[in-house]
C-alpha positions in Angstrom: -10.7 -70.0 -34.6 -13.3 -68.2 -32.4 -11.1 -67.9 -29.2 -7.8 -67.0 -31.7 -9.9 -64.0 -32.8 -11.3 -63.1 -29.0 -7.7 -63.3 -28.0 -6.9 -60.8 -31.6 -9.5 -58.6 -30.6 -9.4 -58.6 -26.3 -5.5 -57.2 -27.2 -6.5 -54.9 -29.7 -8.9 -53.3 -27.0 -6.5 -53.2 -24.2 -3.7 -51.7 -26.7 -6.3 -49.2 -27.2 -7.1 -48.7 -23.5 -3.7 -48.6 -22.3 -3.3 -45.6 -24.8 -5.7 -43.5 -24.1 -5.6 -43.7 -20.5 -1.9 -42.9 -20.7 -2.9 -39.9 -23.0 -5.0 -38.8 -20.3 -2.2 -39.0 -17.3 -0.2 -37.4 -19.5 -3.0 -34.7 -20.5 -4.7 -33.9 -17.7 -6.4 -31.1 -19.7 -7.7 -33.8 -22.0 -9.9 -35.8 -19.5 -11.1 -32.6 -17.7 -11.8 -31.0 -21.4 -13.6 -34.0 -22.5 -15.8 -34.0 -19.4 -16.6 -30.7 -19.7 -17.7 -30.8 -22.7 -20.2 -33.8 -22.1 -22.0 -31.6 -19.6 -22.1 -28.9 -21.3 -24.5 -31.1 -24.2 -26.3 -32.6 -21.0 -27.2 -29.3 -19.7 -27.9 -28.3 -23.3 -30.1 -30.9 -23.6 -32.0 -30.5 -20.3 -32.5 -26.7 -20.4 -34.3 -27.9 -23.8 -34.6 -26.5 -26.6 -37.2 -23.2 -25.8 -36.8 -21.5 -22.3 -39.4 -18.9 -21.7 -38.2 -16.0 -19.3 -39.8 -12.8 -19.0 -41.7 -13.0 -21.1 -38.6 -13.8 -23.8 -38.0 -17.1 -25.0 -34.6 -18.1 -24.0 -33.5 -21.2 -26.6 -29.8 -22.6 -27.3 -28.6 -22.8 -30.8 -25.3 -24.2 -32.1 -22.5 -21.2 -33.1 -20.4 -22.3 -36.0 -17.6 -23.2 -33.6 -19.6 -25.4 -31.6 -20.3 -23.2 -28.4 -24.1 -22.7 -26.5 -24.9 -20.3 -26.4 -28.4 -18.6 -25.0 -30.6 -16.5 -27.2 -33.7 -14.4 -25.9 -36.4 -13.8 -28.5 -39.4 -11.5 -26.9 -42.9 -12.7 -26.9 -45.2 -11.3 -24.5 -46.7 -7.6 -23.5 -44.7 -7.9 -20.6 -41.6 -8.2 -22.2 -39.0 -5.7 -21.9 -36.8 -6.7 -25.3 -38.0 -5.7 -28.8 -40.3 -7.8 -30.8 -39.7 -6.3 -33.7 -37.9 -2.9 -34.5 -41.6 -1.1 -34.9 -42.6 -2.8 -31.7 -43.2 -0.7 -28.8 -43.5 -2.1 -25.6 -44.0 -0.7 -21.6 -41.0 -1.2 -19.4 -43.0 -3.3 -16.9 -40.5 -4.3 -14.1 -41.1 -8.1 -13.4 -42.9 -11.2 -14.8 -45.9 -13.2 -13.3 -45.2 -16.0 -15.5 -48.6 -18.6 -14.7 -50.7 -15.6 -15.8 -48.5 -14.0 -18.6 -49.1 -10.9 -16.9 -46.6 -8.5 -15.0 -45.8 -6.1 -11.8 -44.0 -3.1 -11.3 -42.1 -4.9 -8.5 -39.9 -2.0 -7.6 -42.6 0.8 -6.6 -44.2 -2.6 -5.0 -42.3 -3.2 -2.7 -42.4 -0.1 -0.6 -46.5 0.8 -1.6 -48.2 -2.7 -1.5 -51.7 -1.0 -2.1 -50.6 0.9 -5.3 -51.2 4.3 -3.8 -50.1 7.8 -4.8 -48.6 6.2 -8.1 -49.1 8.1 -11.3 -51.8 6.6 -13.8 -49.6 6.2 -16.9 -46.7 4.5 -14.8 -45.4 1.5 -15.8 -42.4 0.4 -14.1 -38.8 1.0 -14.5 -38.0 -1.5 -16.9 -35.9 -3.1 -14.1 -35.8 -7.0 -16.1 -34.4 -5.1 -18.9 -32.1 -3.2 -16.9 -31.1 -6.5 -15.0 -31.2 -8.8 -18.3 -28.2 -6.4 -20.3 -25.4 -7.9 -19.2 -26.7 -11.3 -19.4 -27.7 -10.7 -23.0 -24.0 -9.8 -23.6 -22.1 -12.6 -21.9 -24.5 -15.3 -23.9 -23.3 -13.5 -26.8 -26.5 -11.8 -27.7 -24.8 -8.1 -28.6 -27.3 -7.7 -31.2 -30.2 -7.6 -28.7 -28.2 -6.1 -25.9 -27.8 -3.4 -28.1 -31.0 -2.8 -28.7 -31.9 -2.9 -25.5 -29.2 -0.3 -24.4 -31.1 1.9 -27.5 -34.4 1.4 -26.0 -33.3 2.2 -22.4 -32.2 5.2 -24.2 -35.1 6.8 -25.6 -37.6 5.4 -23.1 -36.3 5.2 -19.7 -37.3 8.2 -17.1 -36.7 8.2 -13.3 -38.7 11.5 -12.5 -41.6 9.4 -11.3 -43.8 10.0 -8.0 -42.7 6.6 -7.0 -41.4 5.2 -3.1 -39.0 2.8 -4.1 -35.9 0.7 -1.6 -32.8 2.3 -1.9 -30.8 -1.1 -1.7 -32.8 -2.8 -4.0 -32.9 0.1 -6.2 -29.0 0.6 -5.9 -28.0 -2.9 -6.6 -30.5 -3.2 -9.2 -31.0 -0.5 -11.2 -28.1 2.1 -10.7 -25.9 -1.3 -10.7 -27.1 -2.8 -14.0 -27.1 0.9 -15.9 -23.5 1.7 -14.5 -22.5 -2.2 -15.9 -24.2 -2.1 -19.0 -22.8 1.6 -19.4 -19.2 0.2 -19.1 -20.1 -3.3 -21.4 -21.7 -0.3 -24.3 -18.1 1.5 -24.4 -15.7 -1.7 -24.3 -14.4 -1.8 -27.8 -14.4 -5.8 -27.5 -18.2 -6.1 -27.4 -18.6 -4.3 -31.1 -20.9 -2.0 -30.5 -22.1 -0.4 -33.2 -19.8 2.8 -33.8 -21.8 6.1 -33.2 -25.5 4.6 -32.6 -24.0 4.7 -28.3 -23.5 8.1 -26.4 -23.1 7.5 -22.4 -26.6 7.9 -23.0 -27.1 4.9 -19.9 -24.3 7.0 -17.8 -26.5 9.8 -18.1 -29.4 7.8 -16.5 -27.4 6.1 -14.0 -26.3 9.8 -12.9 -30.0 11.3 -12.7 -30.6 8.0 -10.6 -27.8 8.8 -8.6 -28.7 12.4 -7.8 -31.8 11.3 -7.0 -30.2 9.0 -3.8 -28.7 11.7 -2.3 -31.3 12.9 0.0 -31.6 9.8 1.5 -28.0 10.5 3.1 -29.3 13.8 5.1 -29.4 11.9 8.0 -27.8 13.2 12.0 -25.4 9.7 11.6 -25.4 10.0 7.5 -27.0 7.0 7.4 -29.2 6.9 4.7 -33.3 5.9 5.2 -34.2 3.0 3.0 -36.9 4.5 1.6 -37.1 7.2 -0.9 -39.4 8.6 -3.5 -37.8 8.9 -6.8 -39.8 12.3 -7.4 -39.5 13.5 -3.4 -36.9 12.3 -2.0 -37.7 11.8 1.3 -41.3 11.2 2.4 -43.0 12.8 5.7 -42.7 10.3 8.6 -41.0 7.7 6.7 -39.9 4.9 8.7 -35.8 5.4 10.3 -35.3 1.4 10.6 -33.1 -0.2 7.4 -30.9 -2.9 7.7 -27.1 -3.7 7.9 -26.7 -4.3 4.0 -29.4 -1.3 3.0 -26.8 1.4 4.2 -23.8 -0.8 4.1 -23.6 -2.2 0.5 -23.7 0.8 -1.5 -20.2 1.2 -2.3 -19.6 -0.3 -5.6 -22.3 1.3 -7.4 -22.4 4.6 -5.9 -18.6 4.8 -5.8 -18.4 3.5 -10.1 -20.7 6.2 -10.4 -18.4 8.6 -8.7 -15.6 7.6 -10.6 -17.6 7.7 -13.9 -18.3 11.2 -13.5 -15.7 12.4 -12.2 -18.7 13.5 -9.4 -16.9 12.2 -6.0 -20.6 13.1 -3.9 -22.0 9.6 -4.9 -19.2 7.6 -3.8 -18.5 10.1 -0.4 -21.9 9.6 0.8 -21.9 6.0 0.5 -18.0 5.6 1.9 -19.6 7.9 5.2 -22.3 5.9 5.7 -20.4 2.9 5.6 -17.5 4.2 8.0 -20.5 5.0 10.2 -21.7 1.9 10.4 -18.5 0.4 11.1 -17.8 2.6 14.1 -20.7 0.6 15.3 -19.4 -2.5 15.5 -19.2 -4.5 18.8 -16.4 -5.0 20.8 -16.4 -8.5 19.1 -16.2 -7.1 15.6 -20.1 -8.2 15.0 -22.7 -6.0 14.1 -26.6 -6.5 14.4 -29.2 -6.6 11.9 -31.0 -3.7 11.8 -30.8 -0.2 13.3 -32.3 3.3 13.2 -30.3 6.1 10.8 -31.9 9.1 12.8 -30.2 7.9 16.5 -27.6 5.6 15.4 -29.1 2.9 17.9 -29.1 -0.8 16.8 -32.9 -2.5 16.8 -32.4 -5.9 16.2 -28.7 -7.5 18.1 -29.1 -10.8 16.7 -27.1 -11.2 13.3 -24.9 -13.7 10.9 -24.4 -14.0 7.1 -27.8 -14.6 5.9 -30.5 -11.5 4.8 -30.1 -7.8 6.4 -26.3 -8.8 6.1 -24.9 -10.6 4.0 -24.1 -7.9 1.3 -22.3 -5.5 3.9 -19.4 -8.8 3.7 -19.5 -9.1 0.3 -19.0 -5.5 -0.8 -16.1 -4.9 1.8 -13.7 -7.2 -0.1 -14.9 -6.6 -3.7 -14.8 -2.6 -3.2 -11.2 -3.7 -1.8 -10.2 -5.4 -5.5 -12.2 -2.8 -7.1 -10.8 0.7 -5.5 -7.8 -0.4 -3.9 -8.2 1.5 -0.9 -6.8 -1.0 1.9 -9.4 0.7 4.4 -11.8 -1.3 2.9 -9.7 -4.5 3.9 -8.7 -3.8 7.1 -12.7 -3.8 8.1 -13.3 -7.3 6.0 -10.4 -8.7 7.8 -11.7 -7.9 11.2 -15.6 -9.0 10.3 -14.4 -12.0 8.3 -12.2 -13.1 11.7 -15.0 -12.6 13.9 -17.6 -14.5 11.8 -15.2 -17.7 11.8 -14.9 -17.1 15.1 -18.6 -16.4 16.6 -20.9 -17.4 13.7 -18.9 -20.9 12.4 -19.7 -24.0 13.6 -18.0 -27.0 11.3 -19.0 -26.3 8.1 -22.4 -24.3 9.0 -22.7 -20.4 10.0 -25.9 -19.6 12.3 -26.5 -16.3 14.1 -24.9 -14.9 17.1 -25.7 -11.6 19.6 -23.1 -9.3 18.4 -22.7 -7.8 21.9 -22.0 -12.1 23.5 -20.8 -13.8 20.4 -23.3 -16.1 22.2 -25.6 -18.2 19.3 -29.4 -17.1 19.1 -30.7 -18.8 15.8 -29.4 -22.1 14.3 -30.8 -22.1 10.8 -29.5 -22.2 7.0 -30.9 -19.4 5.3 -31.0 -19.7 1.7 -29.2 -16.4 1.4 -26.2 -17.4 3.4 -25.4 -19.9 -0.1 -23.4 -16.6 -1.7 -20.6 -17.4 1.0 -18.5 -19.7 -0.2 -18.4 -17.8 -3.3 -17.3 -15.0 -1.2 -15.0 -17.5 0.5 -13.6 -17.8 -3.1 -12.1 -14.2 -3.5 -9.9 -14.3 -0.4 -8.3 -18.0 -0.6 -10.8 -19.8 1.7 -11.4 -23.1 -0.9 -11.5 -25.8 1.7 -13.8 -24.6 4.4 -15.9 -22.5 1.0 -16.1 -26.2 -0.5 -17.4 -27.7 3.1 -20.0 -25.5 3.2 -21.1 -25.3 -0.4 -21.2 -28.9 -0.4 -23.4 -28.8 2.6 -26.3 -26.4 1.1 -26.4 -28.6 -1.8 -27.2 -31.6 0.6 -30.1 -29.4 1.5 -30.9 -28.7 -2.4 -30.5 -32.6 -3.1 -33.2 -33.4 0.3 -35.8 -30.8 -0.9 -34.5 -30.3 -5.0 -34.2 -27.1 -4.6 -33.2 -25.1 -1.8 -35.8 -23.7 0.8 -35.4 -20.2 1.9 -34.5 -21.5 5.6 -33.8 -24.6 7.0 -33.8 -25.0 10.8 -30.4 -26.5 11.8 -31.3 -27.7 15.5 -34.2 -29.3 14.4 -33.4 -30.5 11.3 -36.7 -29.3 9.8 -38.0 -26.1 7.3 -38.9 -23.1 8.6 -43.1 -23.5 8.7 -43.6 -20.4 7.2 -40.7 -19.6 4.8 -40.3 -22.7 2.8 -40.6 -21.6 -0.4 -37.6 -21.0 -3.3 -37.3 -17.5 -5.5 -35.5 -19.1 -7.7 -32.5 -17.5 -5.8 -28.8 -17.7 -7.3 -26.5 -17.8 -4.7 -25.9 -21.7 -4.8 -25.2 -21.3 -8.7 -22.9 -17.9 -7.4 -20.6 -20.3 -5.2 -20.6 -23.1 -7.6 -19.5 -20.9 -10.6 -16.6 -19.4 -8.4 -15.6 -22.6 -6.6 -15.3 -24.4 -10.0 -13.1 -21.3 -11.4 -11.1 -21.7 -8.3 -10.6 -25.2 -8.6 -10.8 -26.5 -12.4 -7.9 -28.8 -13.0 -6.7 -28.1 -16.1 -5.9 -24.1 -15.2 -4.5 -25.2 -12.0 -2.4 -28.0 -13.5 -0.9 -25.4 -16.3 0.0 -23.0 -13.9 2.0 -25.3 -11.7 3.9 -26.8 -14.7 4.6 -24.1 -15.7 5.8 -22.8 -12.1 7.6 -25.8 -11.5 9.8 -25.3 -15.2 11.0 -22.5 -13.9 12.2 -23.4 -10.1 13.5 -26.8 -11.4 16.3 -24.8 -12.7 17.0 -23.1 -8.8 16.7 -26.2 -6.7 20.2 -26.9 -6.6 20.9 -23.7 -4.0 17.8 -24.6 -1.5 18.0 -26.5 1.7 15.5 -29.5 0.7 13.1 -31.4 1.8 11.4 -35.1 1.0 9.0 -35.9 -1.7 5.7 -36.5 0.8 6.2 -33.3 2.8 5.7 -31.8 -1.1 2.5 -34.1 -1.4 1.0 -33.1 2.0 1.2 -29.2 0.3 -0.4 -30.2 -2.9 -3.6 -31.7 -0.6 -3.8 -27.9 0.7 -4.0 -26.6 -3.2 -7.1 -25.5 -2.5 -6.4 -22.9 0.1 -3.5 -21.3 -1.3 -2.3 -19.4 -3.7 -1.4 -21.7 -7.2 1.8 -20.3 -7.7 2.7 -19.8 -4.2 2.5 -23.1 -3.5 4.6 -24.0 -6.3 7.1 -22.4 -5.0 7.2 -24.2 -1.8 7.0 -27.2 -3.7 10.0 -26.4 -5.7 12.1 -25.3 -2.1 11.3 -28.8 -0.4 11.7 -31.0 -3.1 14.5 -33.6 -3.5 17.3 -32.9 -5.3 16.7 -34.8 -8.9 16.3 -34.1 -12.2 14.3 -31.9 -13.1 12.2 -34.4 -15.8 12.0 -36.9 -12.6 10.0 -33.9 -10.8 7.9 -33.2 -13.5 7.1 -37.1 -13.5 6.5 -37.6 -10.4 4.7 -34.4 -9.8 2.1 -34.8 -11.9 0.8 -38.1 -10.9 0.6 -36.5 -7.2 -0.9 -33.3 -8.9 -3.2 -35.2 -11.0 -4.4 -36.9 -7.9 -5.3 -34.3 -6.0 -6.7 -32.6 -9.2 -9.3 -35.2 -9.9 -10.1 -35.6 -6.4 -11.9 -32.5 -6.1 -12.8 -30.0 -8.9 -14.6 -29.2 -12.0 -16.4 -32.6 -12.4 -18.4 -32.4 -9.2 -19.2 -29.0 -9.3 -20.8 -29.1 -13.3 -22.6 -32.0 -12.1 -24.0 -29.7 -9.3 -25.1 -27.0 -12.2 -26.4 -29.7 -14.3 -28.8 -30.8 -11.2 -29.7 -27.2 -10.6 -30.3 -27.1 -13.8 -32.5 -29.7 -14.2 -34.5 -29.0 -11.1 -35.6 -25.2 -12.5 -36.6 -27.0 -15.9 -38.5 -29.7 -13.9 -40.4 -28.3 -11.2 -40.3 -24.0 -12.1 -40.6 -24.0 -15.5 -44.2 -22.8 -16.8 -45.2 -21.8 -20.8 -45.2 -18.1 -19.4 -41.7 -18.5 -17.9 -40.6 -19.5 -14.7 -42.0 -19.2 -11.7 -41.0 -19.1 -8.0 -42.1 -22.2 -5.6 -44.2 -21.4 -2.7 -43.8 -24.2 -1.0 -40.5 -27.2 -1.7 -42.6 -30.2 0.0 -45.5 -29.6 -2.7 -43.5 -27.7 -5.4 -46.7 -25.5 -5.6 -45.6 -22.3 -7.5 -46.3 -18.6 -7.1 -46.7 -16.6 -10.1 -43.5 -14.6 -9.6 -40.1 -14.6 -11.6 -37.4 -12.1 -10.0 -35.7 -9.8 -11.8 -32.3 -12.0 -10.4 -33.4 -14.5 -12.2 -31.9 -13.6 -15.2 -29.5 -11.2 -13.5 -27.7 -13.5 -11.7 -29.3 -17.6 -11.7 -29.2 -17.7 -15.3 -26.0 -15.7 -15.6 -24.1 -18.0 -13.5 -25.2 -21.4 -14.4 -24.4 -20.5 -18.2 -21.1 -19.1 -17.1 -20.3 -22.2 -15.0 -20.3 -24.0 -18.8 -18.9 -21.1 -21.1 -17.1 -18.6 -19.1 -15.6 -17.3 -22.7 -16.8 -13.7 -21.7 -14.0 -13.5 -19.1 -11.3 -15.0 -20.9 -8.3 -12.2 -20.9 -10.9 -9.6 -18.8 -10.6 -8.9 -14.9 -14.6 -8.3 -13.6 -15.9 -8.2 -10.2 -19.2 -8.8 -9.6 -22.2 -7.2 -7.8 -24.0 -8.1 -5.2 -26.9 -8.8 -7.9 -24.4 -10.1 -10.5 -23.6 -7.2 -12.5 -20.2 -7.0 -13.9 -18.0 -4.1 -13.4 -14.2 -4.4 -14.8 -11.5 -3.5 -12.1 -9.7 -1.0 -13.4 -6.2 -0.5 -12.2 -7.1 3.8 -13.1 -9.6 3.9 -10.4 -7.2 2.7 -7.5 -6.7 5.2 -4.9 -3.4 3.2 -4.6 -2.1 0.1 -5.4 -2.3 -2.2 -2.4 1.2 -3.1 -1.4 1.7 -1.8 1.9 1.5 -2.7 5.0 -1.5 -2.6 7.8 -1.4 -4.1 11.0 -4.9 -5.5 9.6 -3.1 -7.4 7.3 -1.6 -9.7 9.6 1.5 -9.5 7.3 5.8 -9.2 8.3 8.3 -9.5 5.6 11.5 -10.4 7.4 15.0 -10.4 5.5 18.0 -10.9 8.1 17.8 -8.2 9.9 15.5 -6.0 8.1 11.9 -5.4 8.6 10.5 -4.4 5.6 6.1 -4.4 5.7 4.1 -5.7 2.6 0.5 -6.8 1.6 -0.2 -10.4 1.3 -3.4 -9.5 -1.1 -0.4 -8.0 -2.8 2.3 -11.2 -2.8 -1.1 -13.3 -3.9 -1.0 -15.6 -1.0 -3.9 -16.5 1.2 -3.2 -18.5 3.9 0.4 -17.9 5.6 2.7 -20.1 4.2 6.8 -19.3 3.4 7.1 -17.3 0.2 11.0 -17.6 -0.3 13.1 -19.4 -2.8 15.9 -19.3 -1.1 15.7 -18.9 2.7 11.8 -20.3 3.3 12.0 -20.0 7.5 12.8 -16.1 7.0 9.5 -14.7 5.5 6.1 -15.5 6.9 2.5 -14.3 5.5 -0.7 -15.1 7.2 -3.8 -15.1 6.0 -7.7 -13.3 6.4 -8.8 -16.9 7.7 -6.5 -17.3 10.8 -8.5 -17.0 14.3 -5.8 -17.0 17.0 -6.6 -19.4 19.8 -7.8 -18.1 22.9 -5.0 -18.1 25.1 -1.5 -17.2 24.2 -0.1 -20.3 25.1 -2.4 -22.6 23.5 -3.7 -24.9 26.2 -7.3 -25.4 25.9 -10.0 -27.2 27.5 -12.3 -27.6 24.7 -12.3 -27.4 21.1 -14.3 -24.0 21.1 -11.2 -22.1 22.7 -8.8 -23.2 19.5 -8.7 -20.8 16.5 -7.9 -21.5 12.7 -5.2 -22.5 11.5 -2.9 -19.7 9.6 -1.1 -22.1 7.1 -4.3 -24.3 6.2 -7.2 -22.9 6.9 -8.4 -25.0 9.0 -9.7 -25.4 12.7 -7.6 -26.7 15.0 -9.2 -29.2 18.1 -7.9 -29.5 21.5 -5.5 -32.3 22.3 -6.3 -35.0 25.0 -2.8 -33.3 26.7 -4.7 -29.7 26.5 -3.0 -28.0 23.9 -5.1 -26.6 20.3 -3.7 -27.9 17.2 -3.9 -29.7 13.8 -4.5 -33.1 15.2 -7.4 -34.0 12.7 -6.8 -34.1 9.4 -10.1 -35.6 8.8 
């Protein structure tokens, strides 16, 4: 009777089984949902239940429908959110969380001993500032508003205070130009009336307040500058790569704000400057002086003094439209695959050799695969992301830099600031990469060519599957199309079968379940070794986890911002945002385009054959990145290559070596030197 009702039951459980596995082949969205969802509650659970950050109290409740969301309640002097509305408080800049005191960071940085400073200054309320967008994408409008109100009525720049034009750029003028454009966006219910530009207004006395700092002989611009002064007597002429070179997205949203094009002119001539200084490989240095035009420091790569200068040539690209902007990513983003990568790891180079100086991971250089991200890149931006979080997972968090050749920290700088750029790169790899988006889209895709296959010259089945294993470098729907020229002639259910076992395959294999698992251990390391009662503070050293009483302003700017994001990205459902260099969202308007990008430049790489026709286009406009056929009808007629391809180094491919072969145009990826002598695919390791 026993065994009759084990056999009863061991077939009611696999009748149960086999059904909900087959839901899940057949509902790919269902086992990538429910996943999702189960880390979400784990994260919820480990970020616990009251979060203290500058001086707020960041807790999670429970919305009606179910979604986290992140709350900040104020609690300390040096808070920059309202206790109550009859509370006033002073716009102290940053928390020192083991103390429960505070610093005016910003004047800091540039006047260490606190000279010259007026007595009743208190900052520049730059937490606040940073925290306002945050405060709106965790679904906190009530006390974004009120920050916005207090900003308001409170804020003043006319200060006798030396502050760092980058930092103070990316910052400040950032966050009030992003907040500005949050306040008037009709979807975030801002109350009608109580909101007059009243932040644009500040972001523009900010602005005006750069400009002397661009009356330079090369119209470079110093990085110093008093907010009162302008330009101090003898100040130093040294800045760095990204201090004149990343201004462009603020300065130029300003311009275009205001209708005031000075803001955006002097930041557009300092960068054209700086490109004109560019090595013959396409590389430049580190540092340099703004009053000769003379590089200092040779030795560069994609870690601090530089990183931003990348980052702000593609996403002023997206943002403005003007291809000039591209044509100088493409030909830096070429030569740092080609002088800077090795395997999955970037170190530094001498832009005039290309020859390597430092091998070290900096913890700076993390924002790269996110970069990686906006132009196509997935595979080698997943090799490397995956690399720094080997480093995270050896240390638990990541150390500011990491000597490669030795395989050892830096002795000095091993310490964490509770830096975002891992959490960056995760959030955009996993949007890049989630299965249940990617699947849709090529369903969907595939509906519609199933209907067209009967004209195409076909292919087999497998050369289809060795495409869908190089999802992750192309565009979704371009590579659906290829799929639907090579594919058997059949039915068009058979395709749809057999197309989403392959998909789901490949699907699984890689995305969204990894990378939430890598913001659930981030995650859990900032709860476990930086969290204090007064906030969180920054680790001076990740062999002891001893901590410094210091919580960045990018903490909550960008860390916070993207690890919630990477759980509920809600906010940008239906809304097109690029992000800052300090994670400050700024919509990309298709008003503030100089012109649509859909022409051609020799930059581009990019030839649109039809019979005998030449006709130019812009892959960034056909969506594709890599080169791959684009061509329902006649695929071996129209060819588009992509930002990532590094030609080899002689025309006719022989090689000696695996250093004198390029990367590949169609996949991405680099190509190794045959034992015959010729560079090609040969790995596919």
């Amino acid at each position: 009777m026993l065994s009759k009702d084990l056999r009863t039951w061991g077939l009611t459980i696999l009748v149960i089984s086999t059904t909900l596995v087959n839901i899940s082949l057949s509902n790919p969205d269902f086992y990538l949902a429910h996943k999702k969802m189960v880390m979400k509650e784990k994260v919820r659970h480990i970020l616990c239940p009251y979060f203290f950050l500058s001086g707020s109290i960041m807790h999670m409740t429970t919305t009606s429908n179910m979604r986290s969301r992140f709350v900040f309640i104020t609690r300390t002097r040096a808070v920059v959110l309202l206790h109550s509305p009859n509370t006033i408080v002073n716009p102290h800049d940053e928390l020192k969380p083991l103390t429960k005191t505070f610093t005016n960071s910003l004047s800091e940085l540039g006047n260490l001993n606190l000279e010259h400073l007026p007595q009743d200054y208190n900052g520049s309320a730059l937490t606040l500032i940073e925290s306002l967008s945050s405060l709106l994408i965790m679904g906190n409008i009530t006390e974004f508003e009120r920050g916005v109100l207090w900003l308001s009525d409170n804020l003043s720049f006319d200060v006798d205070a030396r502050v760092n034009l980058f930092e103070c750029n990316i910052r400040v003028l950032g966050g009030l130009v992003s907040a500005h454009m949050l306040a008037i966006d009709s979807r975030n219910r801002f109350t009608q009336g109580t909101y007059k530009n009243q932040l644009l207004l500040l972001a523009e006395d900010l602005g005006r307040r750069f400009l002397p700092a661009f009356n330079t002989p090369t119209e470079l611009p110093y990085a110093w500058i008093n907010l009162k002064y302008g330009v101090m007597e003898n100040e130093t002429t040294e800045t760095s790569t990204s201090g004149c070179g990343s201004l462009i997205l603020e300065m130029g949203a300003l311009s275009r704000l205001t209708g005031n094009r000075q803001y955006e002119a002097a930041a557009l001539r300092a960068l054209r400057k700086l490109w004109s200084m560019r090595s013959s490989l396409n590389l430049l240095g580190t540092t340099l002086d703004v009053v000769t035009g003379e590089w200092i420091e040779y030795s560069s790569g994609i870690g601090a003094g530089v990183d931003s200068f990348y980052e702000y040539l593609v996403k002023a690209y997206v943002l403005f439209g003007n291809e000039e902007y591209w044509r100088m990513f493409h030909a830096a983003y070429v030569a740092v695959q080609k002088y800077f990568r090795y395997g999955p790891w970037y170190h530094e180079a001498d832009m005039r050799t290309g020859h390597a100086t430092y091998w070290q991971l900096t913890s700076l250089q993390a924002f790269w695969p996110g970069l990686q991200v906006l132009v196509g890149d997935i595979a080698a931006a997943n090799s490397s992301h995956r690399e720094f979080f080997k480093v995270w997972q050896i240390f638990g968090v990541l150390p500011e830099r990491y000597l490669l050749d030795r395989q050892m920290l830096h002795p000095t700088e091993k310490y964490y600031p509770l830096r975002p750029e891992l959490a960056e790169s995760t959030f955009y790899l996993y949007q890049a990469t989630k299965g249940g988006l990617l699947i849709r889209s090529l369903m969907i895709s595939i509906l519609w060519f199933s209907c067209e296959l009967h004209t195409t010259q076909l292919y087999t089945l497998e050369s289809a599957f060795q495409l869908v294993e190089f999802l992750g470098t192309c565009d979704f729907l371009g590579v659906v199309e290829i799929i639907g020229t090579k594919l058997p002639v059949i039915e068009p259910d058979h395709i749809m079968l057999r197309l989403s076992i392959l998909l789901c395959k490949s699907c699984f294999m890689h995305t969204d379940p990894w990378y939430l698992e890598v913001g659930k251990s981030m995650a859990r390391a900032l709860n476990t070794y930086a969290k204090v009662k007064g906030g969180f503070a920054s680790v001076r050293d990740v062999t002891t986890m001893e901590l410094e009483d210091h919580q960045h302003s990018f903490f909550l700017a960008e860390t916070c911002k993207y690890l919630y994001l990477l759980f509920d990205d809600s906010f940008l459902v239906g809304r097109n945002y690029i992000f800052t260099t300090e994670g400050h969202p700024l919509p990309v308007l298709g008003a503030w385009h100089d012109r649509l990008p859909g022409t051609y430049t020799s930059a581009n790489l990019t030839l649109l054959r039809r019979a005998s026709q030449v006709r130019p286009v812009s892959a960034m406009a056909q969506k594709i990145c890599p080169a791959t056929t684009r061509s329902t009808y006649k695929p071996e007629i129209q060819k588009l290559e992509s930002a990532c391809h590094v030609p080899d180094t002689r025309n006719d491919h022989r090689c000696s070596s695996d250093e004198e072969c390029g990367v590949d145009a169609t996949t991405c990826r680099w190509r190794t030197c045959s034992m015959a002598g010729y560079c090609g695919l040969w790995s596919f390791a």
